[in-house]
C-alpha positions as CSV (number, residue, x, y, z in Angstrom):
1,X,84.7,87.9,68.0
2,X,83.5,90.2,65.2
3,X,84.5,93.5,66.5
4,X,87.5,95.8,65.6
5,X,91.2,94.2,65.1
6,X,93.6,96.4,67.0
7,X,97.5,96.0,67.3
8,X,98.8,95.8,70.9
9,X,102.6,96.3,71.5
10,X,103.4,95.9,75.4
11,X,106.6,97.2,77.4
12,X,109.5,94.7,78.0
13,X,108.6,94.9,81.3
14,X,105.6,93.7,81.2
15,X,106.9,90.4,78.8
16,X,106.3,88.3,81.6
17,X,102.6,88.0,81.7
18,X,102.7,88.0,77.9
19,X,104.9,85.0,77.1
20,X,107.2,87.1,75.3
21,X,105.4,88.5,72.8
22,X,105.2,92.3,73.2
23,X,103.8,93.3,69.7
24,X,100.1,91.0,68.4
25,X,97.1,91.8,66.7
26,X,93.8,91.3,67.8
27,X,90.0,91.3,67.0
28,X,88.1,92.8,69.8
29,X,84.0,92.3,70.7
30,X,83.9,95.8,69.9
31,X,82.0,96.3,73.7
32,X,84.7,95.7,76.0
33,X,86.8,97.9,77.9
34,X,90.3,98.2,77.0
35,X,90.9,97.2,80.5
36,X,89.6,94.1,79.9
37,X,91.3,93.6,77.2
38,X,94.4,94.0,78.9
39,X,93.9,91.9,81.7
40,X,92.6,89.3,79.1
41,X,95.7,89.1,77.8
42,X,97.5,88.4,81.4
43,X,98.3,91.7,82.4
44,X,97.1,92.9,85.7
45,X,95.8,96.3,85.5
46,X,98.1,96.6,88.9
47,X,101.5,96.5,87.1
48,X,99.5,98.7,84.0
49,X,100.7,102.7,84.0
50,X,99.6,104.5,80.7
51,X,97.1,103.3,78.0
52,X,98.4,105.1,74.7
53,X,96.2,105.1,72.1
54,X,97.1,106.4,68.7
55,X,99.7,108.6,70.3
56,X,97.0,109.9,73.1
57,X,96.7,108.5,76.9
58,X,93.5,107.0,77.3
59,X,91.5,105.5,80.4
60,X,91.0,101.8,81.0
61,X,87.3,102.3,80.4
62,X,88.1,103.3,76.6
63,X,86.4,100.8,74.2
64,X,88.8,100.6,71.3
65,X,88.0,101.3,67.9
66,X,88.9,99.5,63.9
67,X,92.5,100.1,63.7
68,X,93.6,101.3,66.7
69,X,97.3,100.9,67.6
70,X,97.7,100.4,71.7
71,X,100.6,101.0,73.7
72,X,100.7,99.5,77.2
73,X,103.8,100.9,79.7
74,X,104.7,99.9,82.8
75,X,103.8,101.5,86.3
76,X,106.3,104.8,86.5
77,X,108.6,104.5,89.9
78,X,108.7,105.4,92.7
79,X,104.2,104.7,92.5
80,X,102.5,106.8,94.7
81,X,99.4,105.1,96.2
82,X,97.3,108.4,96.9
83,X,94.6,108.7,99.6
84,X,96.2,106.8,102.7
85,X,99.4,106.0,104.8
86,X,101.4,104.0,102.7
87,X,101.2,100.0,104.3
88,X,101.2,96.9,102.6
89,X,99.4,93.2,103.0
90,X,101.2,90.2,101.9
91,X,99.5,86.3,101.1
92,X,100.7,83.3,102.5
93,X,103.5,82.6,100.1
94,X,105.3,86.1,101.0
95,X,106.6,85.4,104.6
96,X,110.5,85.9,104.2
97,X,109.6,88.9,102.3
98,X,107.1,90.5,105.1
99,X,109.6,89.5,107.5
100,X,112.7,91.6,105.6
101,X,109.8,94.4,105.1
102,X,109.4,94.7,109.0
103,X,113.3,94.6,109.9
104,X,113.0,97.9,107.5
105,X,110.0,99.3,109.5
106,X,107.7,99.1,106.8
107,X,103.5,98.4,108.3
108,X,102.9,95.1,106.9
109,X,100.5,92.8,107.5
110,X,101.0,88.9,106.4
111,X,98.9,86.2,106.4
112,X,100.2,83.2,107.5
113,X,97.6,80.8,106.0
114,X,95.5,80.4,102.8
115,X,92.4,82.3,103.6
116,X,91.0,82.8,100.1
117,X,91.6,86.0,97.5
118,X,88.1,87.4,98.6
119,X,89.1,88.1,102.2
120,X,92.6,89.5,101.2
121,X,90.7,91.8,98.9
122,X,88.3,92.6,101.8
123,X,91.2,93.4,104.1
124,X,93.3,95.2,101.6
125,X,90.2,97.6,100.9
126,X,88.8,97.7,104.9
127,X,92.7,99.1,106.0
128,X,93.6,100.7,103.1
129,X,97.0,98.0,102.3
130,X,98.8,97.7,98.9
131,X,98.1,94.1,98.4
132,X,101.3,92.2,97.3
133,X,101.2,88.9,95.7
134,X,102.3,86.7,92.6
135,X,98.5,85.8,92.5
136,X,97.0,87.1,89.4
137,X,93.6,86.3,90.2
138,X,93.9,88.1,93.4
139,X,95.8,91.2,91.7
140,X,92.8,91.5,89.3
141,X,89.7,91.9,92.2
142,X,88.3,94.8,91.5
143,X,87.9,95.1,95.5
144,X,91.7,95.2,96.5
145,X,92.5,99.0,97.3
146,X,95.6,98.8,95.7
147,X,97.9,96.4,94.2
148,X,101.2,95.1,93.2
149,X,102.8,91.9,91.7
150,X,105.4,90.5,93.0
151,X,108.5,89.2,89.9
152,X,110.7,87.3,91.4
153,X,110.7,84.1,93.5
154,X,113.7,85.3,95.5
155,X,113.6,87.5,98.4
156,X,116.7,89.5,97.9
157,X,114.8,90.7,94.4
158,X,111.6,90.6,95.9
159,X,112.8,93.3,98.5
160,X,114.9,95.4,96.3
161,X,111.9,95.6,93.7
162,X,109.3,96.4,96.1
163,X,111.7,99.4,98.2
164,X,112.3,100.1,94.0
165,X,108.8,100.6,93.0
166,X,106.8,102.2,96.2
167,X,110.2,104.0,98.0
168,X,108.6,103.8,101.6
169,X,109.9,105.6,104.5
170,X,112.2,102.6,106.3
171,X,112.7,102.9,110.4
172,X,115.1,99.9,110.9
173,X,114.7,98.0,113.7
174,X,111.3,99.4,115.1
175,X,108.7,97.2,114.0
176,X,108.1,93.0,115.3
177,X,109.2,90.6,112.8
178,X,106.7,88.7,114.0
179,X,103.6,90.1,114.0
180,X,104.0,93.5,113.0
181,X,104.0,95.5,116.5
182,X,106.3,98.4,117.3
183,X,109.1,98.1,119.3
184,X,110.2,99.5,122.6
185,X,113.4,99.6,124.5
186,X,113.2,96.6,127.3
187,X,115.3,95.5,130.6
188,X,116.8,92.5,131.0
189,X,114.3,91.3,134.0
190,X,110.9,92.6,131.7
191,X,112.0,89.6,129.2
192,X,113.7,87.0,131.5
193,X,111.3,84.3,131.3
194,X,112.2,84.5,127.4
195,X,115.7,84.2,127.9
196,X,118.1,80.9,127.8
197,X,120.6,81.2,129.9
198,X,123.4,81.7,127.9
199,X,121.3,84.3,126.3
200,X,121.2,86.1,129.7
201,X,124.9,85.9,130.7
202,X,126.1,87.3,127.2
203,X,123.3,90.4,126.2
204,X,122.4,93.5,127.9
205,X,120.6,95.2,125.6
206,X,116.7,94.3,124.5
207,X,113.6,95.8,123.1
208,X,110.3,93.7,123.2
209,X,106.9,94.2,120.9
210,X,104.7,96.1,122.6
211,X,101.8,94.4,120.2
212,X,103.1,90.3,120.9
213,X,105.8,90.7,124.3
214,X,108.5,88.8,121.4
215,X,112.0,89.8,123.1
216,X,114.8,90.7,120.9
217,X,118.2,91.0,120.8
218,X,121.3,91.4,118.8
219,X,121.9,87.3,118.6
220,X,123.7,85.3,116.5
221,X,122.1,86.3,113.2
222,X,122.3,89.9,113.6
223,X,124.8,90.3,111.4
224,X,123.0,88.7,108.4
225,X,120.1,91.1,109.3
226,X,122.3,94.1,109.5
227,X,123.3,93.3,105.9
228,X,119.7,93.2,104.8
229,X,119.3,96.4,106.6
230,X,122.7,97.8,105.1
231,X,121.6,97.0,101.3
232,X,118.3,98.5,101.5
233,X,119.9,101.4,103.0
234,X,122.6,102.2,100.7
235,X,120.0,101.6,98.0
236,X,117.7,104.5,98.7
């Protein structure tokens, strides 16, 4: 590259896409965007909030000039994702946490299998879904309608950071774990056939997915549920 040499100083919270170096000087082609430059550096633009420039916010679309000292924060919290209801599509490695995100009520979609970043982009953009992932290929398609990485490998974090960053309304307990379908209040005989039959001596109360017919009912890890449920609660 012979263009301009910038300095680039990155929040601590985005030091894991830049191997721990927040602050590093650069020579630019002097035609790219500073979006590109970002993302060249491993950021996704997903996790990018304001582009400072010489003490002045400036788009991603700004080419930068000789000199030109570049500060790069972090998303602000709670985002809001303008323009539609707020829902969310996870990829295939996500299933624990689009399980916890339906106990909460949350609309999200999961894919259960590999089908490719350009068809989770596709989707993402055809129903209007916050893509979530720890894919930074897929976060950086220009297609997705919105997006979001995922930090942490656990779920407990994974949860807490998501409810953290995008503060969704949460209906506990209305919403299939399983495929996503709201739930409705059910009688024992609607969901016999589904039932063992110690299941049906000891329970009273069901509800069933009006989307999948999936029976539930408080069995023996409802408490571990309800503490999932409690946390994210108590958090808001």
């Amino acid at each position: 590259m012979n263009g301009p040499e910038i300095h680039v100083e990155f929040a601590p919270e985005l030091a894991v896409f830049v191997q721990r170096r927040p602050h590093r000087t650069l020579v630019t082609d002097g035609v790219s965007s500073l979006g590109h430059v970002v993302e060249s550096l491993g950021v996704p633009l997903t996790e990018v909030g304001a582009l400072v420039v010489d003490g002045r916010e400036v788009p991603p679309s700004h080419v930068p000039g000789p000199a030109e000292r570049l500060v790069v924060r972090p998303v602000e919290r709670p985002q809001r994702v303008p323009g539609a209801p707020l829902r969310f599509l996870l990829d295939v490695h996500l299933g624990t946490l689009a399980r916890r995100l339906r106990l909460l009520g949350v609309d999200t979609a999961y894919e259960s299998t590999d089908i490719g970043d350009p068809a989770l982009a596709a989707r993402s953009a055809a129903e209007k879904r916050v893509m979530l992932s720890r894919d930074r290929g897929l976060l950086r398609r220009r297609e997705l309608w919105a997006g979001a990485f995922v930090y942490s490998t656990r779920p407990d974090d994974q949860l807490h950071d998501v409810l953290d960053r995008f503060a969704p309304e949460l209906s506990p307990w209305t919403r299939c774990t399983a495929c996503n379908g709201l739930l409705r209040q059910a009688t024992k005989d609607e969901v016999a056939a589904q039932l063992k039959h110690g299941t049906q001596r000891s329970y009273d109360v069901f509800a069933q997915c009006t989307a999948c017919g999936r029976a539930y009912w408080k069995g023996a890890h409802h408490d571990q549920l309800e503490a999932i449920v409690a946390r994210a609660l108590n958090n808001r």
